[in-house]
C-alpha positions as CSV (number, residue, x, y, z in Angstrom):
1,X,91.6,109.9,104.8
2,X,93.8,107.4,103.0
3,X,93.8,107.6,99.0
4,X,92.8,103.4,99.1
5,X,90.3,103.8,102.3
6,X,87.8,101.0,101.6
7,X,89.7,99.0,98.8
8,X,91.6,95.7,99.1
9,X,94.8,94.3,98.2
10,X,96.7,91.6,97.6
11,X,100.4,91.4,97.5
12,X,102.7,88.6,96.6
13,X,105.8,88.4,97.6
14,X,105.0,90.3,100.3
15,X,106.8,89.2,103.3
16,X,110.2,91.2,102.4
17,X,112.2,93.6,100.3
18,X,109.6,95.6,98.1
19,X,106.6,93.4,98.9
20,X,107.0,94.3,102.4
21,X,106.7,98.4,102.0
22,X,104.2,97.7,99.5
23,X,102.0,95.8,101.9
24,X,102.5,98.7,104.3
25,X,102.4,101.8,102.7
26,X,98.5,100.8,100.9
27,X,97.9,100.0,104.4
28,X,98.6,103.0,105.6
29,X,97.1,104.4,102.9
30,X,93.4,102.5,103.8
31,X,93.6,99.5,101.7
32,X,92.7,96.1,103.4
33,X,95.9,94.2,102.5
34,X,96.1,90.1,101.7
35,X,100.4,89.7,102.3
36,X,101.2,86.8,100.4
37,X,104.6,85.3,101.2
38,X,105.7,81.4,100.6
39,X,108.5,82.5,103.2
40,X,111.2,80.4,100.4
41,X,114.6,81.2,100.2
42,X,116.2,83.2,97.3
43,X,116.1,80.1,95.2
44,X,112.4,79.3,95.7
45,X,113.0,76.5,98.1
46,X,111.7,75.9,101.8
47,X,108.9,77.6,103.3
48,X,108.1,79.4,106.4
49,X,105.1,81.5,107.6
50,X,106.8,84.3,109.8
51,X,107.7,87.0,107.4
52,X,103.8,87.0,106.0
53,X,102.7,87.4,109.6
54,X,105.4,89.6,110.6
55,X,103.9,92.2,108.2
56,X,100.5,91.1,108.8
57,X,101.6,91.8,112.9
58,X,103.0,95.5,111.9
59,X,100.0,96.8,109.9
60,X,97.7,95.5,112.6
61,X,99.7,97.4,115.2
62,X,99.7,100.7,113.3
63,X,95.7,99.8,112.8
64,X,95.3,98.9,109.5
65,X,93.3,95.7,108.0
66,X,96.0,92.9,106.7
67,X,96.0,89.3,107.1
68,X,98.3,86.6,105.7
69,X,98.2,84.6,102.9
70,X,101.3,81.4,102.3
71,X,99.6,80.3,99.1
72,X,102.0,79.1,96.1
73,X,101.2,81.3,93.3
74,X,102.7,80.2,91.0
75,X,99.9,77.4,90.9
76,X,96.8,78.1,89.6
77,X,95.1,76.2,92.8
78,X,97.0,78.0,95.0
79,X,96.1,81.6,92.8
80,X,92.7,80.7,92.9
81,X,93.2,80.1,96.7
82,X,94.6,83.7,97.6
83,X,92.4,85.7,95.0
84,X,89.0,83.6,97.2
85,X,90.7,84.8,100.3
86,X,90.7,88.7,99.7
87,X,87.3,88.0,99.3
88,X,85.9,86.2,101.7
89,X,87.9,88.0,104.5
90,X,87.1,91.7,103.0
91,X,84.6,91.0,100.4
92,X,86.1,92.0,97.5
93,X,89.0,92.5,95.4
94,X,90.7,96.0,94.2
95,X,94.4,95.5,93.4
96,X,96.5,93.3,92.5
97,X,100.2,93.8,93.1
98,X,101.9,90.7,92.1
99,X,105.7,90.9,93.2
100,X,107.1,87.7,94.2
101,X,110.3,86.2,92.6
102,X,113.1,84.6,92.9
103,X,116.7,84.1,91.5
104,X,118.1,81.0,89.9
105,X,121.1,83.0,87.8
106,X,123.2,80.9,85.5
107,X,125.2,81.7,82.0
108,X,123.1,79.9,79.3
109,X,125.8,77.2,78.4
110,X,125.4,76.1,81.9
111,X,121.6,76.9,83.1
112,X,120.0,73.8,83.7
113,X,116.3,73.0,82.5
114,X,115.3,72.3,86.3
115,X,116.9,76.6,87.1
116,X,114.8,77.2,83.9
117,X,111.7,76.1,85.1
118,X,111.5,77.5,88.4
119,X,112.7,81.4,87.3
120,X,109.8,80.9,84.8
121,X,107.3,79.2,86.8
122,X,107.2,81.6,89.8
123,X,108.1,84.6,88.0
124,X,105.9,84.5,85.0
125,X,103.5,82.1,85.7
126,X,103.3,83.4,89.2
127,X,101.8,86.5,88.1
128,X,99.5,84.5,85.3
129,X,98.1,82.7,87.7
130,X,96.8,85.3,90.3
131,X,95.9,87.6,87.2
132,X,93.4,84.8,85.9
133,X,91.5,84.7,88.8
134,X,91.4,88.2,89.5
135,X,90.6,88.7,86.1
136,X,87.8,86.3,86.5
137,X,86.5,87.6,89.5
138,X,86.1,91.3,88.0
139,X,84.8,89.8,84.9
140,X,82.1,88.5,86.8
141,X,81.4,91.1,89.0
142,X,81.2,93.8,85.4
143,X,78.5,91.1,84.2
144,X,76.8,91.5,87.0
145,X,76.2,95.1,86.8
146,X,78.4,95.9,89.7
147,X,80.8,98.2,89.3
148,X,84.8,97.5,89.1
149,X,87.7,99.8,89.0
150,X,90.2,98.1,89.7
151,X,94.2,97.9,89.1
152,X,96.9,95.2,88.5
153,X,100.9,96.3,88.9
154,X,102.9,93.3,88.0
155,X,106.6,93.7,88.3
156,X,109.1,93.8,85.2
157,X,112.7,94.4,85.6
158,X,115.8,96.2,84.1
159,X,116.8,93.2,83.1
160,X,113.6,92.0,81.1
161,X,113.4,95.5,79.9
162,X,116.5,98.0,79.1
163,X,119.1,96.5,80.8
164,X,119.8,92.7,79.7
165,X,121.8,91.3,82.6
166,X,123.9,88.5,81.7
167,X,124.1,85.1,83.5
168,X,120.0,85.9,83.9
169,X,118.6,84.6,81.1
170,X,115.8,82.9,82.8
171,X,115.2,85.7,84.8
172,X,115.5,88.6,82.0
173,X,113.1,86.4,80.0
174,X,110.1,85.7,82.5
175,X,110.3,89.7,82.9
176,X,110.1,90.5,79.5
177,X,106.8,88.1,79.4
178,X,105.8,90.4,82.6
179,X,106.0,93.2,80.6
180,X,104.2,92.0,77.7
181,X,101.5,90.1,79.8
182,X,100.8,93.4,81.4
183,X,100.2,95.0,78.0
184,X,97.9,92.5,77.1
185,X,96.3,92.5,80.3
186,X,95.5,96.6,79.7
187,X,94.0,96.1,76.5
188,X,91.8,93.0,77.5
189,X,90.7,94.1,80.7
190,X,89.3,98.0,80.3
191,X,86.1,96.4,79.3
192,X,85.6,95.4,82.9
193,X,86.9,98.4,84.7
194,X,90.9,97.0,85.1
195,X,93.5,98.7,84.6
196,X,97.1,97.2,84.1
197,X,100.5,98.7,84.7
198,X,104.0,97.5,85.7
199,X,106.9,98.9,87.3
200,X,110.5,97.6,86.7
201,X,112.0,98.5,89.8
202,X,115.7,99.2,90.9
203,X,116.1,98.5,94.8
204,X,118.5,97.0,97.5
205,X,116.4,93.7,98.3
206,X,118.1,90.6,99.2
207,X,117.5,89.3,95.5
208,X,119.8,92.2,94.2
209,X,122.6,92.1,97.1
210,X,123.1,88.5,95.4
211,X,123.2,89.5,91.7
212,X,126.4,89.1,90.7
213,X,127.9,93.1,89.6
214,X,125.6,94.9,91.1
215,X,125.8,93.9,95.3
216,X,128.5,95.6,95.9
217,X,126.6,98.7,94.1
218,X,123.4,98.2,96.3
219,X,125.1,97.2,99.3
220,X,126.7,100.9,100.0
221,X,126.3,102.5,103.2
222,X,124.3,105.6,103.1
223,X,125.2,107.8,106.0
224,X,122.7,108.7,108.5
225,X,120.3,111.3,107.6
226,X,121.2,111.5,103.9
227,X,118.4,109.8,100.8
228,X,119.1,106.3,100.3
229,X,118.1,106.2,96.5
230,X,117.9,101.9,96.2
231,X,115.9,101.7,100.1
232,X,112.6,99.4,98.9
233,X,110.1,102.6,100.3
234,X,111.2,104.4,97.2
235,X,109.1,102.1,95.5
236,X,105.5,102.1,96.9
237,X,104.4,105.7,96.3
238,X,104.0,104.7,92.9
239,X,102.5,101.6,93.2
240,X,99.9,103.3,95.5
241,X,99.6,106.0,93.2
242,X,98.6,103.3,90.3
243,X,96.3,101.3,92.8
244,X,94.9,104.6,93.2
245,X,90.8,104.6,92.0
246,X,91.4,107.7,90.5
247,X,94.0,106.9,88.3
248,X,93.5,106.5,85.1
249,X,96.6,104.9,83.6
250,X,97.2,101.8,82.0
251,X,99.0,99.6,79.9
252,X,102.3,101.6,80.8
253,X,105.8,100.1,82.0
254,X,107.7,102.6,84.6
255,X,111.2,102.2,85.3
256,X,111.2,103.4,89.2
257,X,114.0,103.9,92.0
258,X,114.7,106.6,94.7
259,X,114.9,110.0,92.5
260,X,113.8,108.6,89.4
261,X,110.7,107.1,87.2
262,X,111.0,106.8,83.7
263,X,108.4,105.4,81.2
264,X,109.3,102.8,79.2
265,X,108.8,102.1,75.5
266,X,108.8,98.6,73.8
267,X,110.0,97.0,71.0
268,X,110.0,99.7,67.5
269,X,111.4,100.8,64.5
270,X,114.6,102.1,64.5
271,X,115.5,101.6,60.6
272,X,113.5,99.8,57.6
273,X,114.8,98.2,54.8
274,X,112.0,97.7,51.7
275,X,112.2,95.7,48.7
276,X,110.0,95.5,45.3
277,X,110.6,92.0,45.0
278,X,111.6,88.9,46.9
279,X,114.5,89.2,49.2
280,X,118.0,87.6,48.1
281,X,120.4,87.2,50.8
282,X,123.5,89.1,49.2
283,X,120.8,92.0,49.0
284,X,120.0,91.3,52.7
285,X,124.0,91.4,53.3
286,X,124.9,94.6,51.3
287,X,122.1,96.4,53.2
288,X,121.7,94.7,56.6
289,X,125.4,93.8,57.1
């Protein structure tokens, strides 16, 4: 017996990397699993159908449920499209892991509006869009009288969370939004039996091998036998364990790699200034600096 036996998935991003031992390990684990992969390059261009299937091809050969999706989420149309698939093929919808992204990295001086838009686009609207309709669908299904418990893990990042990265402001700011879109997820979705939670993950995917400083960190042999802290698997346990119908957190942020998981805290206090009357700005530079 598998801690997700009967439930069903969907994964974006899903065709490599992180996606990829997601999609497996809640297969393994019982879940019906929709792997969602454009097939695009790091970049977000081009398209191809093979790494969907191949993952689709392994879960059906170890005997679990999966079939492929090559929807572009970061459309509502093609959101809507993916989120009517889980249920049509396995007739309903349990968790939502949305995970795909891609990597447009620039310093600001020289990002371009078109590098912009596509880091935002397909990161943050990416996971809007298949949040809405899932959203929409358990909304429905609450105000029908049928049960839902259901769970979302979007995907933050170090660098959209406690580790600004520069030359990624694009992709440190459509993480941030992650983060907070998760937050407002939790608190609008309990109502219907949804919980929300993200993970900001640290992994050796082909997206980090080509961040500039930290390849060469990820790209380290690890020698046979020993624990690869950055392999994706490190991962999934915890996503499973937050897909989990037992579970019962939400609206949390987890930092996560091989050894590690720490929960994360947003923006507070650290220092207060008060005033009795209106501000003046030599009071605001004696005290503030």
């Amino acid at each position: 017996m598998g801690t997700l036996d009967g439930r069903v998935a969907i994964v974006t991003g899903a065709g490599r990397g992180i996606g990829r031992e997601h999609s497996l390990l809640l297969a393994r684990e019982g879940a019906a699993v929709v792997v969602n992969d454009l097939g695009g390059s790091n970049e977000g261009t081009g398209a191809d159908a093979g790494p969907a299937q191949e993952v689709v091809n392994e879960i059906l050969a170890a005997g679990g449920k999966a079939v492929a999706n090559t929807d572009d989420i970061a459309s509502w149309k093609g959101a809507e499209g993916l989120v009517n698939q889980a249920i049509e093929e396995f007739g309903r919808l349990d968790i939502l892991v949305n995970n795909a992204g891609i990597l447009r990295d620039a310093f600001i001086p020289n990002l371009t509006e078109e590098q912009w838009d596509a880091v935002i686009t397909v990161h943050l609207k990416g996971h809007a869009a298949p949040l809405h309709h899932a959203a929409a669908y358990w909304k429905a299904e609450s105000k029908a009288g049928r049960e839902v418990n259901a769970s979302v893990i979007n995907t933050a990042s170090a660098s959209g969370t406690f580790m600004p990265n520069a030359g990624q402001a694009n992709y440190g700011a459509a993480k941030a939004g992650i983060a907070a879109l998760t937050l407002v997820a939790a608190a609008e979705l309990e109502r219907y039996g949804v919980r929300a939670n993200a993970i900001a993950p640290i992994a050796r995917t082909r997206l980090t091998l080509a961040t500039p400083g930290m390849g060469a960190l990820f790209a380290a042999e690890v020698p046979e036998g020993e624990f690869d802290a950055f392999h994706p698997s490190n991962i999934s346990p915890l996503v499973a364990r937050l897909a989990a119908p037992d579970c019962k957190l939400t609206g949390k942020v987890f930092a996560v790699q091989g050894g590690g998981i720490s929960e994360l805290a947003g923006w507070h206090d650290v220092s207060t200034i008060e005033s009795d009357g209106p501000w003046t700005i030599d009071d605001l530079a004696n005290r503030l600096g």
